[in-house]
PDB file with one MODEL, atoms N, CA, C and O in Angstrom:
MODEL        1
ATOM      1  N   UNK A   1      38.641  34.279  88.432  1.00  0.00           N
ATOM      2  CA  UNK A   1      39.559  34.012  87.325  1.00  0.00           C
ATOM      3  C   UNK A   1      39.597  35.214  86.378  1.00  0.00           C
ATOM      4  O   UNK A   1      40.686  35.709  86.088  1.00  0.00           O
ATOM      5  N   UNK A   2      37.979  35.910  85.679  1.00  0.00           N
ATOM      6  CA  UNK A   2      38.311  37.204  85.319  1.00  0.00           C
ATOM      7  C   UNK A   2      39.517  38.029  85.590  1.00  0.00           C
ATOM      8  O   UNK A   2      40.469  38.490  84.960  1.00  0.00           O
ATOM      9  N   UNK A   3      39.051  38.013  86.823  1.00  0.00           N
ATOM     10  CA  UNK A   3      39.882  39.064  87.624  1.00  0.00           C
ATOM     11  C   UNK A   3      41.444  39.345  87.407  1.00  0.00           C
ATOM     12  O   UNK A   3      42.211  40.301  87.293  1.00  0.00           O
ATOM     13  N   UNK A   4      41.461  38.042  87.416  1.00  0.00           N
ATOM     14  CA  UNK A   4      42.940  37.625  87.733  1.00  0.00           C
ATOM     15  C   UNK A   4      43.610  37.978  86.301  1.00  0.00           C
ATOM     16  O   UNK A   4      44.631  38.645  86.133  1.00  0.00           O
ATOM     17  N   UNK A   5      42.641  37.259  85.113  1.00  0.00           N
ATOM     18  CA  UNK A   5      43.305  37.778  84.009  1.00  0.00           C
ATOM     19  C   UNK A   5      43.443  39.375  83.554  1.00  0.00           C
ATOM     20  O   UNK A   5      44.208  39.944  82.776  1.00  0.00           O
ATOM     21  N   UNK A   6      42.374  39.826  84.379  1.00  0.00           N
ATOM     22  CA  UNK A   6      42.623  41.302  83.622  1.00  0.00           C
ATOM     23  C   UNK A   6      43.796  42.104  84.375  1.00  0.00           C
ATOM     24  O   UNK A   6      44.484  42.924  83.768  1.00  0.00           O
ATOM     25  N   UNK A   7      44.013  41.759  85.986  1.00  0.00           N
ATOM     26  CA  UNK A   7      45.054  42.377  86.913  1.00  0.00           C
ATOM     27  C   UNK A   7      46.404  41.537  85.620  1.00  0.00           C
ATOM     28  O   UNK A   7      47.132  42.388  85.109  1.00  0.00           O
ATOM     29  N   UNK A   8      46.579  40.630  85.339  1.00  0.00           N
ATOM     30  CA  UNK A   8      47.890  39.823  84.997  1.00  0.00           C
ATOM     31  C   UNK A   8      47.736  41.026  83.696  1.00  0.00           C
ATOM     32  O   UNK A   8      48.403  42.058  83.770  1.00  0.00           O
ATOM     33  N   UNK A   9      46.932  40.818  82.687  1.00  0.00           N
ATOM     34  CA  UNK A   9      47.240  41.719  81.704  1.00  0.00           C
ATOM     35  C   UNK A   9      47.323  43.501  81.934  1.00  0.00           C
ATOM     36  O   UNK A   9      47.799  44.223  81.057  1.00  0.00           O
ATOM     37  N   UNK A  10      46.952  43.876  82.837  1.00  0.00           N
ATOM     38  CA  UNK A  10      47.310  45.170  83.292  1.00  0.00           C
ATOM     39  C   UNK A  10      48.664  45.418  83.685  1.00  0.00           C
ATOM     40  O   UNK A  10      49.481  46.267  83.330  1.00  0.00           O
ATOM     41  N   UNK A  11      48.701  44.568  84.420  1.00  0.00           N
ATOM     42  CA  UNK A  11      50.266  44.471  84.810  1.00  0.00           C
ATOM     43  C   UNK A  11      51.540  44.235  84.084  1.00  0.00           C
ATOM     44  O   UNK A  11      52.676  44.631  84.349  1.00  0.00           O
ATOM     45  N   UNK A  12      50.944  43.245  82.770  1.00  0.00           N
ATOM     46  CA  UNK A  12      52.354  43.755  81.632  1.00  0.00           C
ATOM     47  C   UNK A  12      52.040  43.867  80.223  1.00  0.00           C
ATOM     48  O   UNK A  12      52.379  43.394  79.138  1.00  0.00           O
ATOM     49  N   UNK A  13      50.999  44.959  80.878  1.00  0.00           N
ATOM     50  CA  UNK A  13      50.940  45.757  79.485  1.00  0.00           C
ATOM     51  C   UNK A  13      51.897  46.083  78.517  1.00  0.00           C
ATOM     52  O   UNK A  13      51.944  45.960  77.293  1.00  0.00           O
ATOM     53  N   UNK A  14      52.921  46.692  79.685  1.00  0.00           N
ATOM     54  CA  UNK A  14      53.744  47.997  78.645  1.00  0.00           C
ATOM     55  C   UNK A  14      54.963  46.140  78.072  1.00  0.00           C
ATOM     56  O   UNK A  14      55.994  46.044  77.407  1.00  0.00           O
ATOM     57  N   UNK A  15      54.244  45.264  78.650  1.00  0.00           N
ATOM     58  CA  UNK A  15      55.041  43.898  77.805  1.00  0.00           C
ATOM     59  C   UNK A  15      54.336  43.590  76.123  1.00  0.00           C
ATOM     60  O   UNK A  15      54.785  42.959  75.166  1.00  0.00           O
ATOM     61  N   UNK A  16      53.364  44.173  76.275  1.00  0.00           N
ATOM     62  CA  UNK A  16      52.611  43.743  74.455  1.00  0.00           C
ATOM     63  C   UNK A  16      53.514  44.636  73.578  1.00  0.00           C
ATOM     64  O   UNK A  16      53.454  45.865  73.565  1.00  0.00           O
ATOM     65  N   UNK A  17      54.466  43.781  72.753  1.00  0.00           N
ATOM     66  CA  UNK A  17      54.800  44.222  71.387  1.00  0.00           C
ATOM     67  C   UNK A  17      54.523  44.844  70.436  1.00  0.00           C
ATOM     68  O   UNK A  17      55.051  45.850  69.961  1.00  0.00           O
ATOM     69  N   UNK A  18      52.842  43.690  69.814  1.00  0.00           N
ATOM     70  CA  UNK A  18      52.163  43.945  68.656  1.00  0.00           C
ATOM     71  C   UNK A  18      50.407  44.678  68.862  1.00  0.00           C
ATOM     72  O   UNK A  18      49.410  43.956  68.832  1.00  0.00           O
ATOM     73  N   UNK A  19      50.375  45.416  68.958  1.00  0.00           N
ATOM     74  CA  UNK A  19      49.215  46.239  69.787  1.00  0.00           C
ATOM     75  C   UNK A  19      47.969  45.326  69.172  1.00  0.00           C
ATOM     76  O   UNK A  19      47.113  44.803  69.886  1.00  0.00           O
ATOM     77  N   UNK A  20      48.016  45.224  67.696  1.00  0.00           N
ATOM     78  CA  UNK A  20      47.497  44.317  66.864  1.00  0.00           C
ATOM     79  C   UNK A  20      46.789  43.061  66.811  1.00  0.00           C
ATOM     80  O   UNK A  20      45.828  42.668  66.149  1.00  0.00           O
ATOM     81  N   UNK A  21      48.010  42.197  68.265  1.00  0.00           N
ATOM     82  CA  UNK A  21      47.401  41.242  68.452  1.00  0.00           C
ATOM     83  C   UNK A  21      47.298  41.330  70.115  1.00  0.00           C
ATOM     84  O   UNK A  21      47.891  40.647  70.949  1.00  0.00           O
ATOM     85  N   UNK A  22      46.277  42.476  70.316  1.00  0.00           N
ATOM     86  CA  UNK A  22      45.916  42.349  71.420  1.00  0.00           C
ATOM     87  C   UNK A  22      45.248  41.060  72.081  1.00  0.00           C
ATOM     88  O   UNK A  22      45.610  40.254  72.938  1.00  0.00           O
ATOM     89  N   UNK A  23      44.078  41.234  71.273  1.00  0.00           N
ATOM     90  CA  UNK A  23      42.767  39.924  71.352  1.00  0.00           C
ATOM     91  C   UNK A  23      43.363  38.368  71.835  1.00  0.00           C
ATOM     92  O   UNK A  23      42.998  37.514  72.643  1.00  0.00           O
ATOM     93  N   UNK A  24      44.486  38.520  70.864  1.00  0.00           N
ATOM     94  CA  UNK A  24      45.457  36.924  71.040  1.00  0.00           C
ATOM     95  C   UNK A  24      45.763  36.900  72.395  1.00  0.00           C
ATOM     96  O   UNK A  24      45.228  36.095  73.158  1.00  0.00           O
ATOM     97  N   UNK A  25      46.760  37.898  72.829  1.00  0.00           N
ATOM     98  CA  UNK A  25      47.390  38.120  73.902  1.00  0.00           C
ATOM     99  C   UNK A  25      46.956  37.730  75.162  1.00  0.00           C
ATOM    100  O   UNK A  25      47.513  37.042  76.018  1.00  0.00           O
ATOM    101  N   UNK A  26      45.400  38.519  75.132  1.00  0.00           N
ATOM    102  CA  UNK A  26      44.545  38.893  76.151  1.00  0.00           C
ATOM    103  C   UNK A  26      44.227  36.947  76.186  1.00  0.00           C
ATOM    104  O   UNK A  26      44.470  36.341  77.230  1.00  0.00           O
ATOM    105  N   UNK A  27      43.844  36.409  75.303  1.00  0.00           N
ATOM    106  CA  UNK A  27      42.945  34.979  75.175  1.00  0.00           C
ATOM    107  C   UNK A  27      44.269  34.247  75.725  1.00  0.00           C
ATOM    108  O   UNK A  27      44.020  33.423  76.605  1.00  0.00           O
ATOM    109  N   UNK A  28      45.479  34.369  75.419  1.00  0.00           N
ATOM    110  CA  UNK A  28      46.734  33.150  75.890  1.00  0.00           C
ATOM    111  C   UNK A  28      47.084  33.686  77.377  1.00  0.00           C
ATOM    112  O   UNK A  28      47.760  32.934  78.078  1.00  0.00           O
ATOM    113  N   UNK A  29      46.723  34.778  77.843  1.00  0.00           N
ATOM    114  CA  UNK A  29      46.608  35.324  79.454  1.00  0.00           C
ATOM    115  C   UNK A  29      45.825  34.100  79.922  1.00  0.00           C
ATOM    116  O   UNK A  29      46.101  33.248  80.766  1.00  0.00           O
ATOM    117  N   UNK A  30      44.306  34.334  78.779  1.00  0.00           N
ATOM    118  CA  UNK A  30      43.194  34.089  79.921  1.00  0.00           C
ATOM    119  C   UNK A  30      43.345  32.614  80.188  1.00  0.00           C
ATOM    120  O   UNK A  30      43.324  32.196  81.346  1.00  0.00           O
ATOM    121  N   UNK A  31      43.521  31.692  78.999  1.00  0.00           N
ATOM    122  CA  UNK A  31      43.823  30.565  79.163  1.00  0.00           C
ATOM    123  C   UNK A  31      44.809  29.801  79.833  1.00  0.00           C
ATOM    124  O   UNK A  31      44.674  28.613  80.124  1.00  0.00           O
ATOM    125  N   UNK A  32      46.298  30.846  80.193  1.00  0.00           N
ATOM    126  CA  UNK A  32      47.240  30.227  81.235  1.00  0.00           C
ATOM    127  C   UNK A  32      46.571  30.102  82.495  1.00  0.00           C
ATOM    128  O   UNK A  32      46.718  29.124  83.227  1.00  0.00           O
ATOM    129  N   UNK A  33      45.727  31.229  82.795  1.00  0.00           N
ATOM    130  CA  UNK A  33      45.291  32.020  84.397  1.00  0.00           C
ATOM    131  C   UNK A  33      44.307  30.567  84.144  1.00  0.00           C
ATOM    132  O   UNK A  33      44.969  29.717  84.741  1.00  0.00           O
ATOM    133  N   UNK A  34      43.248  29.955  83.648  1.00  0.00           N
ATOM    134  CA  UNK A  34      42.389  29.126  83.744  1.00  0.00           C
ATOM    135  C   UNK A  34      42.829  27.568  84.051  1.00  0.00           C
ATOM    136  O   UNK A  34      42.186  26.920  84.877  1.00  0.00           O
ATOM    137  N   UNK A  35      43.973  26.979  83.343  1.00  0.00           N
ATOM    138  CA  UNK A  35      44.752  26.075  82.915  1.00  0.00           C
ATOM    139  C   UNK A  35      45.594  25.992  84.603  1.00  0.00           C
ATOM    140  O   UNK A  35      45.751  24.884  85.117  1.00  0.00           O
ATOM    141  N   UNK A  36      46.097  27.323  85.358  1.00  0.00           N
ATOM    142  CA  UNK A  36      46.376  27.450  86.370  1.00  0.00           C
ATOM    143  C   UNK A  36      45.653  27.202  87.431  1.00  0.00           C
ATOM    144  O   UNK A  36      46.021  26.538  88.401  1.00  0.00           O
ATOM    145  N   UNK A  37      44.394  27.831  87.252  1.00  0.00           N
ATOM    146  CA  UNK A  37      43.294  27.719  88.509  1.00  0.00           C
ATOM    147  C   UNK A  37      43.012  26.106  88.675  1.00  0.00           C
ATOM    148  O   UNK A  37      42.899  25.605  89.794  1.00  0.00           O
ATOM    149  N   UNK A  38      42.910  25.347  87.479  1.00  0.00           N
ATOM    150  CA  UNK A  38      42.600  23.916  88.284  1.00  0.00           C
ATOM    151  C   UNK A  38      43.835  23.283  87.939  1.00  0.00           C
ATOM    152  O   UNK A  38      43.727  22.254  87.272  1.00  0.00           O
ATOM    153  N   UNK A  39      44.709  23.576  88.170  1.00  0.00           N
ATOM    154  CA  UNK A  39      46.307  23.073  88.278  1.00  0.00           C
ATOM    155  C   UNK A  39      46.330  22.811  89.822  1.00  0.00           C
ATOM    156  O   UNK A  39      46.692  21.881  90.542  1.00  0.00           O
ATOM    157  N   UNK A  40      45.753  24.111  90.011  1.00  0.00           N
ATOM    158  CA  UNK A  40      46.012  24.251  91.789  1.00  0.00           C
ATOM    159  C   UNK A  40      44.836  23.450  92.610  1.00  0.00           C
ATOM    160  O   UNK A  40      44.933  22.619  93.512  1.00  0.00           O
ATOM    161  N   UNK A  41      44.059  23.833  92.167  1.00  0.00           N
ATOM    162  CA  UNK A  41      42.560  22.400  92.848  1.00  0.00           C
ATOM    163  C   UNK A  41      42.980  21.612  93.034  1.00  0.00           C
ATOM    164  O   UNK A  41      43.491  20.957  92.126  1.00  0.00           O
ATOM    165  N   UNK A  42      43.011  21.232  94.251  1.00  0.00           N
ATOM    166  CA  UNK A  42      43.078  19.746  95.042  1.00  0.00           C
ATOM    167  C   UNK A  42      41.846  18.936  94.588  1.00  0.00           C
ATOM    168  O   UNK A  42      40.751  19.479  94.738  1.00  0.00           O
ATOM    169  N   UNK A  43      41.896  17.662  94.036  1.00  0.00           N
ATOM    170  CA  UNK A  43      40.884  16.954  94.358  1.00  0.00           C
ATOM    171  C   UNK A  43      40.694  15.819  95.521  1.00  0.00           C
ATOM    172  O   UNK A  43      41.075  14.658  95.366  1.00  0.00           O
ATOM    173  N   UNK A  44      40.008  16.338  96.796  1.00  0.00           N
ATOM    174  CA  UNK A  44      39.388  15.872  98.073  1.00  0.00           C
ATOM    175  C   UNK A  44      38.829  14.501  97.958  1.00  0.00           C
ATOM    176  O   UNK A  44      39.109  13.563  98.704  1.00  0.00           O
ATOM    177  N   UNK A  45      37.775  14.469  96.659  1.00  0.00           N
ATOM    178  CA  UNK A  45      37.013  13.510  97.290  1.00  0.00           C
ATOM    179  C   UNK A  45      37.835  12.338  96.860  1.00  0.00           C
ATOM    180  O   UNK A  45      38.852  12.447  96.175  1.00  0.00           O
ATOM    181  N   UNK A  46      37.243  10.994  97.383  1.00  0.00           N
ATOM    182  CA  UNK A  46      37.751   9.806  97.326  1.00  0.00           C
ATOM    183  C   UNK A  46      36.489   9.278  96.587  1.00  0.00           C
ATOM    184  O   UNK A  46      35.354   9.736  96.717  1.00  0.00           O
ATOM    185  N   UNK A  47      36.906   8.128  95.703  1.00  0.00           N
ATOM    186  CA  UNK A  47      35.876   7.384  94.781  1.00  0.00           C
ATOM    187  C   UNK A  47      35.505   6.264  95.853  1.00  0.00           C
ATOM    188  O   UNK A  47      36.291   5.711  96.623  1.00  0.00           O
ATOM    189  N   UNK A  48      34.157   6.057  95.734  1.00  0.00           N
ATOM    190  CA  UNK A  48      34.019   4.911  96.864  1.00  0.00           C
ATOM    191  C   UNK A  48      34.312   3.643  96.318  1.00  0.00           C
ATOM    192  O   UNK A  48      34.366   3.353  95.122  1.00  0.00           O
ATOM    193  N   UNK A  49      34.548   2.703  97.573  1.00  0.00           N
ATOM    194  CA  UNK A  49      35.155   1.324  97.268  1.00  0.00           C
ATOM    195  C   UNK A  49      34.608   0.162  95.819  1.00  0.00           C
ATOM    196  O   UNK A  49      35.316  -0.556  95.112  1.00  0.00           O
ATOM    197  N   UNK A  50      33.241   0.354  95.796  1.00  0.00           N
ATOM    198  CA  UNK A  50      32.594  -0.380  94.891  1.00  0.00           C
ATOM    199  C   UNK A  50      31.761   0.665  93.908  1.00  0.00           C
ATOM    200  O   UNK A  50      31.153   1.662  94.296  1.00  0.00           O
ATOM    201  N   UNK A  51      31.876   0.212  92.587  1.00  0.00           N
ATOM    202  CA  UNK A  51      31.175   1.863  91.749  1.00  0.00           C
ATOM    203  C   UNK A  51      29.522   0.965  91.671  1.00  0.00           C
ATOM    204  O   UNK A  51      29.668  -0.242  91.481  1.00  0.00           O
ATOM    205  N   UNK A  52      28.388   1.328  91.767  1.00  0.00           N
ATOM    206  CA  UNK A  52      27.264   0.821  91.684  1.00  0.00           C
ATOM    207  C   UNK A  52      26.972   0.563  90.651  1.00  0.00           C
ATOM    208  O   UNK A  52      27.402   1.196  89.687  1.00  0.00           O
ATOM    209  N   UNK A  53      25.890  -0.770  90.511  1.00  0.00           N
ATOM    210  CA  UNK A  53      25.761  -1.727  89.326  1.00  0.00           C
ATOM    211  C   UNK A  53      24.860  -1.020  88.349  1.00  0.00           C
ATOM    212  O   UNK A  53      24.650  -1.438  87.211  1.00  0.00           O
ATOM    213  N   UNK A  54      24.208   0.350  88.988  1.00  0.00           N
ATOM    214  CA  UNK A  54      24.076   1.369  87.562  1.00  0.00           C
ATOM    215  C   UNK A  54      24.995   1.537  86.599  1.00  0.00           C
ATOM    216  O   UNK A  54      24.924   1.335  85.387  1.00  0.00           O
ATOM    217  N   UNK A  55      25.908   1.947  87.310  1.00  0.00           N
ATOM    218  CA  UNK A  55      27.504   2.308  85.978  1.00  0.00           C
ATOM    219  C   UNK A  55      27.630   1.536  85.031  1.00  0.00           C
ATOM    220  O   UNK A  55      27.801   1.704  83.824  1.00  0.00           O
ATOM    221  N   UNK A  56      27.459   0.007  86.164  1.00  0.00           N
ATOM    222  CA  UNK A  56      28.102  -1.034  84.773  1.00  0.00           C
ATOM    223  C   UNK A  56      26.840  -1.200  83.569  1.00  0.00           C
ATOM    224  O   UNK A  56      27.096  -1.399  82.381  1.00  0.00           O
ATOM    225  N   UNK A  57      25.707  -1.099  84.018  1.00  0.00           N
ATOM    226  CA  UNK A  57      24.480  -1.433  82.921  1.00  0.00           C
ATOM    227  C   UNK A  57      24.971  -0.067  81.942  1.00  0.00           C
ATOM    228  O   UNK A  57      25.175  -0.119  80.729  1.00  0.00           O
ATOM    229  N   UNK A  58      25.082   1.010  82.715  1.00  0.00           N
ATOM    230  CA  UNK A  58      24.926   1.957  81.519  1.00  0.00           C
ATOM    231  C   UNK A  58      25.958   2.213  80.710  1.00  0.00           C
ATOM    232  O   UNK A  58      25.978   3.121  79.879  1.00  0.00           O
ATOM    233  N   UNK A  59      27.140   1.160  80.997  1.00  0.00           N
ATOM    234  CA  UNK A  59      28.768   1.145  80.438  1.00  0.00           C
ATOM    235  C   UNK A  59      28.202   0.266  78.893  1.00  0.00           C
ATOM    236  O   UNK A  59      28.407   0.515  77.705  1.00  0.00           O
ATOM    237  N   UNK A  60      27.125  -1.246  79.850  1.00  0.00           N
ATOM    238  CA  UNK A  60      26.815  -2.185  79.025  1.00  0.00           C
ATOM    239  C   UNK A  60      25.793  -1.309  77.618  1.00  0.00           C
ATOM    240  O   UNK A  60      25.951  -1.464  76.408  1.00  0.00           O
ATOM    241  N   UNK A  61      24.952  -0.563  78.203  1.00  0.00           N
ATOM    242  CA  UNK A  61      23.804  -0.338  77.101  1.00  0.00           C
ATOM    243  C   UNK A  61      24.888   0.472  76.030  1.00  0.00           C
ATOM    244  O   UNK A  61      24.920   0.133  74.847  1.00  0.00           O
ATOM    245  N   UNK A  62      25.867   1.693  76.612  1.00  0.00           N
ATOM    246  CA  UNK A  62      26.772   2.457  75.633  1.00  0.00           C
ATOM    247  C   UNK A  62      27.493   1.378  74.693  1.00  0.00           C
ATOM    248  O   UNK A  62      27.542   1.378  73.463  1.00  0.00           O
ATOM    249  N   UNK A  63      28.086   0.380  75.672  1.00  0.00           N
ATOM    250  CA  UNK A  63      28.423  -0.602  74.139  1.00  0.00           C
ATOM    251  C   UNK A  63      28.110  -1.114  73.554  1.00  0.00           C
ATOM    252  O   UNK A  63      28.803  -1.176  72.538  1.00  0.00           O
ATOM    253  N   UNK A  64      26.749  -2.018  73.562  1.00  0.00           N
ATOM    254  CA  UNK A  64      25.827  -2.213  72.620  1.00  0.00           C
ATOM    255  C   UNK A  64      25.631  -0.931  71.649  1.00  0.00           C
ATOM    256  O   UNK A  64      26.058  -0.958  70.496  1.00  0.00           O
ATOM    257  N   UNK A  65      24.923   0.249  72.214  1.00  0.00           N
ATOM    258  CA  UNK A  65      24.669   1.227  71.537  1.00  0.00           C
ATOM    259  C   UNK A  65      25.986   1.602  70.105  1.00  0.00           C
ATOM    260  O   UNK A  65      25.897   2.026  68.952  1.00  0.00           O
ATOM    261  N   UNK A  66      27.079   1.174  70.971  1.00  0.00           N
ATOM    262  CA  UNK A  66      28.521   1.719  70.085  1.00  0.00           C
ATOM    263  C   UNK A  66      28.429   0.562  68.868  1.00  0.00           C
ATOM    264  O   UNK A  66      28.336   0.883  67.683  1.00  0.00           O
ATOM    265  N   UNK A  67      28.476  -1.081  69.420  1.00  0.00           N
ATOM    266  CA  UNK A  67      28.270  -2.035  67.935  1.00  0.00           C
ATOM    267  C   UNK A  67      27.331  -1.939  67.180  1.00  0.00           C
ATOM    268  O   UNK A  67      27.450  -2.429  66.058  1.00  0.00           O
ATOM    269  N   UNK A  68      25.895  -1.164  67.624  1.00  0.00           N
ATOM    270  CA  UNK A  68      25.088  -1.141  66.823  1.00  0.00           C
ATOM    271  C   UNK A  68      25.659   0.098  65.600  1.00  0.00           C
ATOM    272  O   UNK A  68      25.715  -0.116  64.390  1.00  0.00           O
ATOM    273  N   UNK A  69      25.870   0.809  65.977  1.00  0.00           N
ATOM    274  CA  UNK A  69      26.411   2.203  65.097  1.00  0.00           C
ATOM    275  C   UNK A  69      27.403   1.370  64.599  1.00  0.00           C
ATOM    276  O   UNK A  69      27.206   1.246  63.391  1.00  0.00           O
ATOM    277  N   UNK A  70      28.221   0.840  64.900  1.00  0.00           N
ATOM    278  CA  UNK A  70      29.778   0.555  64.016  1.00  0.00           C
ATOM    279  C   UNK A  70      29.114  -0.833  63.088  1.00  0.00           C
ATOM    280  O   UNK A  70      29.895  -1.547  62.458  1.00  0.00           O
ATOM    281  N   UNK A  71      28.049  -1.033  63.087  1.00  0.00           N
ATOM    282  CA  UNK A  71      27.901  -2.334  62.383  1.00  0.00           C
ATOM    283  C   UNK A  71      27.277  -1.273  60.829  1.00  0.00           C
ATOM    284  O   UNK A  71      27.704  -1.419  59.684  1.00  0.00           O
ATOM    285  N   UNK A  72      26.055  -0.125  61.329  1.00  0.00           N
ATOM    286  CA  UNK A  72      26.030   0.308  60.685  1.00  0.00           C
ATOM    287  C   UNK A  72      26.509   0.737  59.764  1.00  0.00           C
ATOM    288  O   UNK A  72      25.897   1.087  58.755  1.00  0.00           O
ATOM    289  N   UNK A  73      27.951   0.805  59.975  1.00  0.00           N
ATOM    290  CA  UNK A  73      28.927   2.008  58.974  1.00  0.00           C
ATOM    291  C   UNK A  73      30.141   0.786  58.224  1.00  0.00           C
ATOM    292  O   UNK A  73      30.904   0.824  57.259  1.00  0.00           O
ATOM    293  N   UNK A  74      29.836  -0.112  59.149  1.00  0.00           N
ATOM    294  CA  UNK A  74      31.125  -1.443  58.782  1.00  0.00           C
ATOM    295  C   UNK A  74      31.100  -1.299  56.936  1.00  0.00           C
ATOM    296  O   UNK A  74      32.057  -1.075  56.194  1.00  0.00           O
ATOM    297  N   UNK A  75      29.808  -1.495  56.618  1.00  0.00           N
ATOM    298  CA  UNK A  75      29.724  -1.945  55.120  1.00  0.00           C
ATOM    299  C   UNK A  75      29.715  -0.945  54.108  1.00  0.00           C
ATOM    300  O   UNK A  75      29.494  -1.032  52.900  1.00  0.00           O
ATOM    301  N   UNK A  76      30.118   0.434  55.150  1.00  0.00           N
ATOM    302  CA  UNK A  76      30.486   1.603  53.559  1.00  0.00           C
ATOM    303  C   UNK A  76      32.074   1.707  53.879  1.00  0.00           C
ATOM    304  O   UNK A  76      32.635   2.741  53.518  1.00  0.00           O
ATOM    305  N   UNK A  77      32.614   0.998  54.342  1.00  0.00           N
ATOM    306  CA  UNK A  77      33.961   1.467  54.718  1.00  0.00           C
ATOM    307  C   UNK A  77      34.280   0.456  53.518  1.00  0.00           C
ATOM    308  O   UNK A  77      33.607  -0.502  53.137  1.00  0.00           O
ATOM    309  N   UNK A  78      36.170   1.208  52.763  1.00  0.00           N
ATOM    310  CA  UNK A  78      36.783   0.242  52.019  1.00  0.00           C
ATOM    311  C   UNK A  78      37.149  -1.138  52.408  1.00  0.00           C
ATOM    312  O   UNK A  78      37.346  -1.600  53.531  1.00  0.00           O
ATOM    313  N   UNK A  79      37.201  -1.717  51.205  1.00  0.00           N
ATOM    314  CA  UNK A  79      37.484  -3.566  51.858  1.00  0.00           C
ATOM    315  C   UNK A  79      38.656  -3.662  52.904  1.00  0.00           C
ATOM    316  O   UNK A  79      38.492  -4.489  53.801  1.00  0.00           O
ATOM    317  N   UNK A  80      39.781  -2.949  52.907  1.00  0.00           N
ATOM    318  CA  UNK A  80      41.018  -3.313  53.801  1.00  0.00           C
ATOM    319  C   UNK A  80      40.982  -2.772  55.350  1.00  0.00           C
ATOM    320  O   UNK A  80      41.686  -2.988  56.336  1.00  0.00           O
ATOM    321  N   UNK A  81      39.595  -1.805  55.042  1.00  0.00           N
ATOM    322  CA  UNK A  81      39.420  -1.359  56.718  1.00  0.00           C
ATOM    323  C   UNK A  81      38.017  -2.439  56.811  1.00  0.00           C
ATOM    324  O   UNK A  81      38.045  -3.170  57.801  1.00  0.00           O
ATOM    325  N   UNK A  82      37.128  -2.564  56.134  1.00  0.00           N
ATOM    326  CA  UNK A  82      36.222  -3.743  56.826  1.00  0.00           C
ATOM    327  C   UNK A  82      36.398  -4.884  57.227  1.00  0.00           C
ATOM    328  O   UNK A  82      35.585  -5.562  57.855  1.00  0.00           O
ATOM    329  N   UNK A  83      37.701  -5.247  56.825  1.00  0.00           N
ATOM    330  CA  UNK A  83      38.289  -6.490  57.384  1.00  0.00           C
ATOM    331  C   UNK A  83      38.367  -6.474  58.812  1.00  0.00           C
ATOM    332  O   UNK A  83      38.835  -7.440  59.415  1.00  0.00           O
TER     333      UNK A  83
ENDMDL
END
C-alpha cells in the first residue's frame, strides 16, 4: 500500500497546485489508496451455521456490564433525560 501511494503521488505530481499543502495531499492519496485496498478484498470466509454459546454469555456479561454503568450515571443526568 506504501508503495502504491508514493508511485500514485509521483505520478501526479506536476498535479499539486499548492506546494504548501503537500502533507494534506500526500495523506488524501494515502487514504484513497487504503480505503481502495480493502474495497477490493474479497471476503472468503463463511460464518459458521451456529455462533457458539461463548458469544452469547459474553454478549450477556457486556450487557449487564452496560446497565450497571448506565444505572450509574442515570441519577446525574437532568430530570427530562432520566425519565
Amino acid at each position: 500500500i506504501v508503495q502504491t501511494v508514493f508511485m500514485k503521488a509521483y505520478r501526479h505530481l506536476p498535479e499539486l497546485q499548492d506546494p504548501d499543502r503537500l502533507r494534506a495531499w500526500l495523506y488524501q492519496i494515502a487514504r484513497n489508496t487504503v480505503a481502495d485496498h480493502f474495497r477490493k478484498e474479497k471476503r472468503l470466509d463463511e460464518l459458521p451455521e451456529q455462533i457458539p454459546s461463548v458469544m452469547e454469555e459474553e454478549a450477556e456479561d457486556n450487557l449487564q456490564e452496560a446497565i450497571c454503568g448506565m444505572k450509574g450515571v442515570i441519577p446525574y443526568l437532568p430530570d427530562k433525560y432520566r425519565e
